[in-house]
C-alpha positions as CSV (number, residue, x, y, z in Angstrom):
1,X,0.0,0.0,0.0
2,X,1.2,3.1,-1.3
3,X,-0.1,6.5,-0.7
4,X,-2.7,8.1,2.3
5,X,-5.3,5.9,0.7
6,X,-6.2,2.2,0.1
7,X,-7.4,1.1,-3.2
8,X,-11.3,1.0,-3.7
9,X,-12.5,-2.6,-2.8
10,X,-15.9,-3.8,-3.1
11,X,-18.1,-6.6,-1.9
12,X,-21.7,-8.3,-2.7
13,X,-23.6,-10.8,-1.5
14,X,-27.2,-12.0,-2.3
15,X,-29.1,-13.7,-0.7
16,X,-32.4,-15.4,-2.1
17,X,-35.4,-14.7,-1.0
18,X,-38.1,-17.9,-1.4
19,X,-41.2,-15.4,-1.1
20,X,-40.0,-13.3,-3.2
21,X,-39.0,-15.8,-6.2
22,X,-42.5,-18.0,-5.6
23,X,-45.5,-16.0,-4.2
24,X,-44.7,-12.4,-5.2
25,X,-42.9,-12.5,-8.4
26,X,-45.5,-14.7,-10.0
27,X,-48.6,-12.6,-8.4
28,X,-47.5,-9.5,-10.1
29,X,-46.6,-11.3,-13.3
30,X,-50.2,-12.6,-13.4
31,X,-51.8,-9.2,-12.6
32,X,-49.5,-7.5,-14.7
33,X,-50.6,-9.7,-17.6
34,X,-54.2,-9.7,-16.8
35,X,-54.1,-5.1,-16.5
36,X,-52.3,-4.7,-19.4
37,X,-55.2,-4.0,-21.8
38,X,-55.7,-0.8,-19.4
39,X,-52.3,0.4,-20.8
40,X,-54.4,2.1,-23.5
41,X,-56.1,4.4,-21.0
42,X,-52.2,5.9,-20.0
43,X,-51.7,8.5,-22.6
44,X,-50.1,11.1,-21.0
45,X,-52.8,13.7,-21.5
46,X,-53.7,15.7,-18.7
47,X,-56.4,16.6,-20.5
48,X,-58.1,13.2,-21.1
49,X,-57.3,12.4,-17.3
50,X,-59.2,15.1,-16.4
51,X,-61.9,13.8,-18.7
52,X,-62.0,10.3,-17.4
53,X,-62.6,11.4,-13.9
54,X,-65.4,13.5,-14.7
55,X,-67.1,10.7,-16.9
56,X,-66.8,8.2,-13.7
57,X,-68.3,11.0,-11.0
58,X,-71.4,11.6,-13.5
59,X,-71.5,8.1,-14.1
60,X,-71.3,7.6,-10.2
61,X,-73.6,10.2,-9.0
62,X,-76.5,8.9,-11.5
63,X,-76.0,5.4,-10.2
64,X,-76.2,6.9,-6.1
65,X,-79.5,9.3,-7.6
66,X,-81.4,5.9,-8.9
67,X,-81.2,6.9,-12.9
């Protein structure tokens, strides 16, 4: 060792994790594949955001008044 300081060293470890690998991963794979048809919904419009919330509170508040 030359010098005021040591060289960079490193280290990693992993360690598995069983839920992880066979209850969660698999869950949101499912779910994943079964919300992706919604994908078309996620513009990135502001706009139309805007517009789907107000079409689901009229749509709400004529199913709450009995229409």
């Amino acid at each position: 060792m030359s010098g005021y300081f040591p060289e960079s060293v490193g280290f990693a470890t992993r360690t598995p994790d069983p839920a992880r690998q066979w209850l969660f991963a698999p869950l949101f794979r499912f779910i994943a594949r079964r919300l992706s048809p919604l994908l078309v919904l996620q513009h990135g419009r502001i706009h139309l955001y805007v517009l789907y919330m107000a079409v689901i509170l009229i749509a709400l508040l004529l199913w709450k008044g009995g229409f």
